[in-house]
N, C-alpha and C positions, 0 to 999 in steps of 0.2 A: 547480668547473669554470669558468674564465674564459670570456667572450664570443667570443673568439676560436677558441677549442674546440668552443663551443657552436654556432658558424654551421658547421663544419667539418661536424661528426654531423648538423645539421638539411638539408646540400647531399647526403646520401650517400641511395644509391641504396635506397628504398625506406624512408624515414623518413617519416613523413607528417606530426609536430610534433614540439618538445620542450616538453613542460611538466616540473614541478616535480611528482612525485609526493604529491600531497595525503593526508589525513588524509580519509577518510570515513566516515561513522557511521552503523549501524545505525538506522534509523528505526521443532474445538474441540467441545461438547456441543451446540449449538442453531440456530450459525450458516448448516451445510448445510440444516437442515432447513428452516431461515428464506429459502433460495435456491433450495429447489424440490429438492435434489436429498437424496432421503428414504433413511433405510439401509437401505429394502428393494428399492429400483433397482436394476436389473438393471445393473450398472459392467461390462462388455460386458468381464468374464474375460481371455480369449482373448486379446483384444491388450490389452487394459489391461496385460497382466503382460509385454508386451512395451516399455512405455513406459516412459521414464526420463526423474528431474524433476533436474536439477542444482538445486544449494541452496549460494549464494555467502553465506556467513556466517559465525560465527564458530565452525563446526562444529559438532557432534553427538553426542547420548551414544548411545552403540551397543548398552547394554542394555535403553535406555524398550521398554516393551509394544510402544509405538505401533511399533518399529521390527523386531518379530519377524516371524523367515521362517519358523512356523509354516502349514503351506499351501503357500506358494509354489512351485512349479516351476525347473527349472533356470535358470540365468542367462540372459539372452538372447545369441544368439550372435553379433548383430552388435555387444556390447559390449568396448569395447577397453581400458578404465581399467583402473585397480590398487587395490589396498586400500593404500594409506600411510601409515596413521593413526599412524606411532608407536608408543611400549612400550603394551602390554596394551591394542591396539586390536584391534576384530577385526569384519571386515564380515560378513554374509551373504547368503542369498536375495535378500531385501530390501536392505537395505544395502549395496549391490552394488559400491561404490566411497568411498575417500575419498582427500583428500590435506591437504595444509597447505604454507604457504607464509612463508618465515621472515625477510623485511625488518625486519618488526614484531614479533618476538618478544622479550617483552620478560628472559625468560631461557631457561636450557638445558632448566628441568625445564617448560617450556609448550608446545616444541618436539612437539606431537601434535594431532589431526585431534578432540582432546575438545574437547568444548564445556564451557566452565569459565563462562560467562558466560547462558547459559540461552534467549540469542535466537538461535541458530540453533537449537537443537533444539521449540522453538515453534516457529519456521517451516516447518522441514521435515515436521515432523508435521501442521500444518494443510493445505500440500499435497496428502498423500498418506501420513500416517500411517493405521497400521492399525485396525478397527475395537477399543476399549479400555472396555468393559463399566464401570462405575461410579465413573469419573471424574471426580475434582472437587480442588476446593482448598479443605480442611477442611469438607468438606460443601457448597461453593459451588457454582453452579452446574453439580450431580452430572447425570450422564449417560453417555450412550456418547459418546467423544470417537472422531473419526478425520479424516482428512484429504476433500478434495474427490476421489481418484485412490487409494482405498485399494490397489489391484490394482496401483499402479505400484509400479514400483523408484525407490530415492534413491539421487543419488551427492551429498557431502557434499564443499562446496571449503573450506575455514578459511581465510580472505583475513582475517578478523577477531582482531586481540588486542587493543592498545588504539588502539580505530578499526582502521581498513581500507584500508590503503593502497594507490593506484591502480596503483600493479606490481607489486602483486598482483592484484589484481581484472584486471589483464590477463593477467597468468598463468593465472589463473583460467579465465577465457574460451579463452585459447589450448589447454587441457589438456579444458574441458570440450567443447569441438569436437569434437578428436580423440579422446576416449575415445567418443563418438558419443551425445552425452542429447539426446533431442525437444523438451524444454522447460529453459528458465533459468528460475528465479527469483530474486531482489536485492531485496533489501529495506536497503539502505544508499546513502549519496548523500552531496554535498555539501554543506556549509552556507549555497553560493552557485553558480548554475548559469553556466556558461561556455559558450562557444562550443562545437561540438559536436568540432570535430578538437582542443580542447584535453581533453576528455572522454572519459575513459577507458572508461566504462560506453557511452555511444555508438558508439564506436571500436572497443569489443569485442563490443557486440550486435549491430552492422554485419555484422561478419565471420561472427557467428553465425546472421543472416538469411541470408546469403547460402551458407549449407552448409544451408539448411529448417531451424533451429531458432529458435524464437521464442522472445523474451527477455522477460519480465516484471517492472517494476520500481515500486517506489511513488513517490508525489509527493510525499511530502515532508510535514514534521511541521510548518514554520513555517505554517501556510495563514491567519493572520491579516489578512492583506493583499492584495490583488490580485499577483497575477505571482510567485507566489511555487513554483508546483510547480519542482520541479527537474530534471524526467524531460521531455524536450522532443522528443528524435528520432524522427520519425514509422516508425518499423521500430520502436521500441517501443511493448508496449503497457502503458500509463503509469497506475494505478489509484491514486483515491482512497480516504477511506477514511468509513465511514458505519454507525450505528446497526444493531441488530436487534431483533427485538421482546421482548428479554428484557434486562432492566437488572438493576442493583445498585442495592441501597442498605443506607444504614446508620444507624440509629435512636438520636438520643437523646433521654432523658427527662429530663426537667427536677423539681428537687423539686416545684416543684409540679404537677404532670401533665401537663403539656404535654410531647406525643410532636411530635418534628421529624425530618424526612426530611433527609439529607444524603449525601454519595457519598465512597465508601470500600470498599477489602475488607477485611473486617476480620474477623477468624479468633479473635480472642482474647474468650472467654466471659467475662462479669462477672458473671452470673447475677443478676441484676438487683437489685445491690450499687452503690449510694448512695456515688459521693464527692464530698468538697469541693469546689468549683469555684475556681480561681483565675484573676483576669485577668493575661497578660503584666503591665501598667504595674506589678501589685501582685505582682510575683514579681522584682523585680529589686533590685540593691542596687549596681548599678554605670552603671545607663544612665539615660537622659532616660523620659520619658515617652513618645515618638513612638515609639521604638526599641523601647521593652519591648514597647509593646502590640503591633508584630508581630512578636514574639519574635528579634530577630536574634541572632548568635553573639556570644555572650560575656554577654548580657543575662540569660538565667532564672536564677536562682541557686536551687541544687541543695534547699539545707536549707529554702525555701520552696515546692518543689511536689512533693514527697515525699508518695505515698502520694494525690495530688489531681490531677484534671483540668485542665489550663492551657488556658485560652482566646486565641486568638492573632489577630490581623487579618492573619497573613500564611500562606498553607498551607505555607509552606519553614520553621513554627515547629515543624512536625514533628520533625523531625532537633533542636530545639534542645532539645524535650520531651524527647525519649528521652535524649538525653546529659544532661539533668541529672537521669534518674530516677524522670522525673511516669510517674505510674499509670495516663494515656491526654490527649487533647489535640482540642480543638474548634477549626477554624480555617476562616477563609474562603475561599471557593472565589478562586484568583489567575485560572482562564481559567473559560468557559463552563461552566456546571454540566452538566457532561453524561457525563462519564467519572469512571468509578472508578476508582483505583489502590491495590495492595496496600502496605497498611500496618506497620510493624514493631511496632506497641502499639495499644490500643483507639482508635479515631481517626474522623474523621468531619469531611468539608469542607461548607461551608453558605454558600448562599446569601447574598449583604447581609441582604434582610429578616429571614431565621431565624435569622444572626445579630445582627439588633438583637434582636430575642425573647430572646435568651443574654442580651447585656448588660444589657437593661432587667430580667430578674429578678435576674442579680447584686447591681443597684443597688437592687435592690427588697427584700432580704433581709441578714444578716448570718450569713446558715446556709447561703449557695445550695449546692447539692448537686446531680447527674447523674450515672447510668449510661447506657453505650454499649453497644448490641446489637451481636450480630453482625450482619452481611452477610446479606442476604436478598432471593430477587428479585423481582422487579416486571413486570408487562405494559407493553413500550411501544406505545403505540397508534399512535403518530405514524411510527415506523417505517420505510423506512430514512430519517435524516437524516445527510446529508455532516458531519461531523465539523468544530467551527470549526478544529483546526489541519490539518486536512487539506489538502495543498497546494492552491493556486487556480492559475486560467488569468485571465489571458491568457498563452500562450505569450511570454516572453520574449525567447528565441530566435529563431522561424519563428512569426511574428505571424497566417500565415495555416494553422496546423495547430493545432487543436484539441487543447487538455491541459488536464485528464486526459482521457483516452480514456474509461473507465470508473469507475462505482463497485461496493466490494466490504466486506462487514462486515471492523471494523477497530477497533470500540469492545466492551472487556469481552471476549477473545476467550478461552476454557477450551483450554489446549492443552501437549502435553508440554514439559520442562522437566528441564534442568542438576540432578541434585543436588549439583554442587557450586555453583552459585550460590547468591545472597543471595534469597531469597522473596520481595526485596520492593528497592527502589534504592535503599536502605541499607545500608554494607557491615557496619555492625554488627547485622543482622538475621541471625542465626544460622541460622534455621528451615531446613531442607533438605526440598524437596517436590520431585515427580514431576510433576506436573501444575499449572497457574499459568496467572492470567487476564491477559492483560498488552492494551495499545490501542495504536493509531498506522498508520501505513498501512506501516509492517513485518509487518501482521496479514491488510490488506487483500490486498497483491501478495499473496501464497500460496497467497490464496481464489482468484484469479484465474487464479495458475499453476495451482493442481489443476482447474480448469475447462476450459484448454486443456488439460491433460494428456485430461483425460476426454471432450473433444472429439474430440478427435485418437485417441483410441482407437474412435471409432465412425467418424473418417475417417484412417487411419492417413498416406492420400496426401496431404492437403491440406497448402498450402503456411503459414508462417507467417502470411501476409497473408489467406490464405484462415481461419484462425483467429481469427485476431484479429477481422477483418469480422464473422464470426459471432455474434462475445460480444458486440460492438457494436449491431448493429443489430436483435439480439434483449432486448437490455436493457429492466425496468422502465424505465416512463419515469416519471423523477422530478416532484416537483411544486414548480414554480419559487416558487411564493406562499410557499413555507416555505424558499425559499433566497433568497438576494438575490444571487448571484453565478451563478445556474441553471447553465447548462449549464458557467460554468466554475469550477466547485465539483463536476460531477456527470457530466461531458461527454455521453456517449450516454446514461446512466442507469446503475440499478444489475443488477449482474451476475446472469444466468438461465440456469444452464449446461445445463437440461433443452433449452430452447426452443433455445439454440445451436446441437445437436447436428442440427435440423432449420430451416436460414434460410431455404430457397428460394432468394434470391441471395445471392451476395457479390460483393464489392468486391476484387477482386486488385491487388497491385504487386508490379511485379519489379526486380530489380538495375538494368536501364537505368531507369526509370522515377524512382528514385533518382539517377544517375545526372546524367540530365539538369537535375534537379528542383536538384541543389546545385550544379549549371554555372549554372544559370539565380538563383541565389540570390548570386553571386559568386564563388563556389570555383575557386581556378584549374586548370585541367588537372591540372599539376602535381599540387596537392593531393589532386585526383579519381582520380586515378593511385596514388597511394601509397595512400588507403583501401581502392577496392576491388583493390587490387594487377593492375591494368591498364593497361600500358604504352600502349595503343592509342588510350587519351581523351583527343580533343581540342575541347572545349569550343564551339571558333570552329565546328566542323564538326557538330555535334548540332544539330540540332531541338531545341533548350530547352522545357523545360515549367516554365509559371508555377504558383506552387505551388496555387493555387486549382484549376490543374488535375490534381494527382496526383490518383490515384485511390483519394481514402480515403474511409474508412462516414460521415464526418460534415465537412460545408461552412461554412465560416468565411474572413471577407473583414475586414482591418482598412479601413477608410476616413479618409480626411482629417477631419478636427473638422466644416469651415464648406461641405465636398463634397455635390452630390448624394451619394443610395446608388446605387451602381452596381455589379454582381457578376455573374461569370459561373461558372459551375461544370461543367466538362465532366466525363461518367463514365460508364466502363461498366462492367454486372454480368454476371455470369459464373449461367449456369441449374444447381443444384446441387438444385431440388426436383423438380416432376414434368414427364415428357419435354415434354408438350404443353400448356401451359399458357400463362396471359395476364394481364397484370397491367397494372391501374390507379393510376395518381399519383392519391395525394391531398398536399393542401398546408395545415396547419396553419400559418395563416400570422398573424403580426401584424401590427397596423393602420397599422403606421407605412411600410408595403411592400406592394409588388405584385409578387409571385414566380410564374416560372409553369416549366413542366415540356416539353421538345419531344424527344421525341413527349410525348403522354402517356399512351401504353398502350405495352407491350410484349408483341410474341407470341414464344413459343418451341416450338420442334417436337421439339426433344431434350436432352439431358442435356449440360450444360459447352458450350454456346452461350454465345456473349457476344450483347449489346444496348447501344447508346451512347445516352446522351440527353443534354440541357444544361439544365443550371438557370438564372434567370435573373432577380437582384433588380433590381429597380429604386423612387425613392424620392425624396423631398425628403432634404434634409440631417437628420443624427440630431437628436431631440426628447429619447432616452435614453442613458444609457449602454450600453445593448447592444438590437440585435431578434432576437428567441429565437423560430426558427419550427423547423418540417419537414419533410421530406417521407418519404411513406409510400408505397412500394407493395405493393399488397395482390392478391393471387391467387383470395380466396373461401375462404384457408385460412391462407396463412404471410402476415403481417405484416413487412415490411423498413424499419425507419425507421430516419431519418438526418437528426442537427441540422442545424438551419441556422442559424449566430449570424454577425452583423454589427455591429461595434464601432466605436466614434473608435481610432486609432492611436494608440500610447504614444510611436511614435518620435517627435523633434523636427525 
């Protein structure tokens, strides 16, 4: 399509952008019970089995356990979707809806609402799959598996075959509005985040806050660096992703007795059978020395680790093991030791120092010999920790709205699964399993979506914002001294969907409040016009709200480098705990600041009263990279806290 076409379609009446349809990507037994919410809770029946979770991904296998309408009750009647799935799909009770969407298909026989690829059926079942009695992957972390919203219904959108392209994901959104679901969740994104009108998953969560349903999306897998979450627009709520107190690991023994911990899932028994140990350098007949030792493609040569253990300095020597044949593979962990991933042969990643222990006995022997255990779990004490790739904040985008919003488990997660997919992210891993541990904050969003689901079944009225507030400002609060990016690695903390269900206040925003919020941010009329399809807005003539002042559960102010700290934060809570009640500001505050609270008590005499007050930093110029306080108001019973981080500015 030339330029000249393209300004034509971008002037026409109700276009709000053109971008280039991108390629987006896809980003249990212990983890509910690790978040408070236990399988003999009362999941409030009644309306729960009138909730509906949409699940944008790469679709759904429609005979896993997790997805039986055994129990269930009739459909609910204000749903309007269809079953679409394609040949020999078939929805039920539960399963209440699917469809597919066919830009990206990459042939005639894919053309169905299966899930062939094993991440949409994890995700939907962690949502709100059903409760699944002895659950595990080859005996790994066995339990009852089920979703956060077991009582809820799924409707399943397939936007995914290879990647996820954003007209679909718009279609997506468009279909799951109108077939009527309570809650989104998305657990796919971009490799790089944009502007929010060039962003599809914005553009279509927009449209879906603005009909009462809240969208849930994750942050993103790169979180190695600052600024890197990708989920930015404050109508989503934007989850990282974080430990739980039950880990993996994977054991190997060295000939001479030395037992070392390393991280893997590893399903394959050796029975604690003694093989050769080989280094890459000494397994090659075609490469350098550099090359072999981290095993890259083309370097192990076959008739030298046949039947032996190859030792590799790179964990990607995996895939180079198994194609030439080796009997299992020791390799160094490439990110943060902290996540296990499912293996295609006996395997096991390790740390630098365990593995110099590897190399120093090789060197040490002319017999060196190891067997690899299975997978087996571990107590983590440390518990929840944010995940190094979990995406990070600073918001990129809207420098003064806090992202991620929350944290949700996202590492090691046990949960349904494709059998027609690979066991493991190798397509030469044959294995076909039901059930599969997979990590990333594609793991987290779904804990977070079945949390608003299950909110929302105990306040069926509450608005999207009213929700989301809740999961926020009843969050664990993390502990900054074991993050170095605090709250933007962790935003409010980590997710508490019992306490949720009971906040005492919240934090409302409505469509004008938005509104004004991206007039005041630059957006032209125009532009404000065509998102929320309102002819009427005109920008010059709003009352603008600076974004410090929307009114969200957590306060974040970027500042100039060489600036006083200066911060205002106006908000008002909405009374949702008891009629008559009075609550006190408290101020965890950091030293580098003096914040204070006006008023600082709030009375209320009844139920869904509002109360306004202003927050108000003030300060020498930053000493740090961020000050990480906040404010708590407390009733004698409900707790409502909310960040408050103050940064240098990224812009130039």
């Amino acid at each position: 399509m030339n330029y000249k076409l393209l300004q034509t379609y971008a002037d026409s009446e109700g276009v709000v952008s053109i971008f280039p349809s991108r390629t987006l990507w896809p980003q249990t037994t212990r983890s509910w019970d690790f978040i408070g919410l236990h399988e003999n809770m009362n999941q409030h029946s009644n309306t729960g089995s009138d909730i509906v979770i949409g699940v944008f991904d790469s679709g759904i296998w429609p005979e896993s356990e997790s997805f039986s309408d055994q129990g269930f009750g009739p459909i609910p009647k204000k749903w309007k979707g269809v079953c679409n799935g394609g040949k020999n799909f078939t929805c039920n009770k539960k399963l209440i809806g699917a469809r597919y969407y066919t830009s990206n298909v990459p042939s005639a026989d894919s053309a169905s609402a299966r899930d062939t690829m094993g991440h949409g059926t994890h995700t939907a079942s962690t949502a709100a799959g059903n409760y699944v009695k002895g659950a595990s992957f080859y005996g790994t972390a066995q339990g009852t598996a089920r979703g956060g919203a077991p009582s809820a219904r799924i409707a399943a959108y397939k936007a995914c075959f290879i990647g996820c392209k954003e007209v679909d994901i718009l279609a997506a959104f468009d279909d799951a509005i109108a077939d009527g679901v309570d809650i989104i969740s998305i657990s796919v994104g971009p490799t790089m985040v944009l502007d929010m009108k060039y962003d599809s998953i914005s553009i279509g969560s927009l449209h879906a806050m603005q009909k009462g349903i809240l969208t849930v999306h994750s942050a993103g897998n790169n979180g190695f660096a600052p600024a890197t979450v990708i989920s930015v627009s404050p109508w989503l709520l934007t989850v990282g992703a974080s430990s739980m107190d039950r880990g993996i690991v994977t054991k190997v023994t060295l000939g001479n007795g030395k037992k070392i911990d390393g991280k893997a899932v590893n399903a394959f028994k050796m029975n604690g059978t003694e093989l050769p140990l080989v280094y890459g350098k000494d397994a090659t007949n075609s490469c350098g020395e550099w090359s072999a030792r981290l095993c890259r493609p083309g370097c192990i040569y076959s008739k030298l680790v046949t039947g032996k253990i190859v030792v590799c300095d790179n964990n990607k020597g995996i895939e180079e093991a198994l194609n030439a044949g080796a009997s299992g593979v020791i390799t160094q962990s490439g990110i943060a030791h902290e996540v296990s991933f499912v293996v295609p042969l006996p395997a096991s990643a390790l740390v630098t120092s365990n593995m110099k222990l590897v190399q120093d006995y090789i060197n040490s022997t002319k017999d060196a010999k190891a067997f690899i255990s299975i997978s087996e779990p571990i107590k983590n004490t440390d518990a929840p920790l944010v995940a190094s790739f979990s995406g990070k904040g600073p918001n990129p985008i809207i420098e003064d709205i806090l992202k991620p919003d929350i944290t949700a488990p996202g590492v090691e997660i046990l949960a349904a699964y494709s059998p027609a997919a690979p066991a493991s992210n190798y397509i030469s891993d044959k294995r076909s399993v039901k059930y599969n541990i997979m990590s990333g904050t594609s793991m987290s969003s779904p804990h977070a979506a079945g949390a608003a689901a299950y909110v929302k079944s105990v306040h069926p009225d509450w608005s999207p914002s009213a929700i989301k507030s809740a999961l926020m400002t009843t969050a664990w609060r993390m502990d900054p001294a074991k993050h170095t990016d605090a709250e933007f690695s962790y935003g409010a903390g980590h997710i508490n969907p019992v306490n949720a269900t009971n906040p005492g206040l919240v934090y409302e925003t409505n469509t004008e409040d938005y509104i004004k919020m991206l007039c005041k941010i630059g957006y032209s009329s125009e532009i404000v016009e065509k998102l929320f399809n309102n002819k009427s807005i005109n920008c010059s003539k709003l009352q603008q709200v600076d974004v410090t002042d929307l009114n969200y559960p957590s306060m974040t102010k970027a500042v100039e480098n060489d600036a006083p700290v200066s911060a205002r934060f106006s908000r008002t809570v909405t009374n949702v705990g008891l009629a008559n009640s009075t609550y006190t500001a408290k101020i965890n505050k950091n030293s580098e600041c003096n914040i204070t609270v006006e008023p600082s008590t709030l009375s209320f005499k009844q139920m869904n009263e509002k109360k306004s007050f202003v927050v108000t930093v003030k300060g020498d110029r930053l000493r740090s990279m961020m000050i990480s306080a906040s404010l708590v108001w407390y009733d004698g019973d409900h707790v409502v806290r909310s960040p408050i981080v103050v940064y240098p500015s990224r812009k130039l």
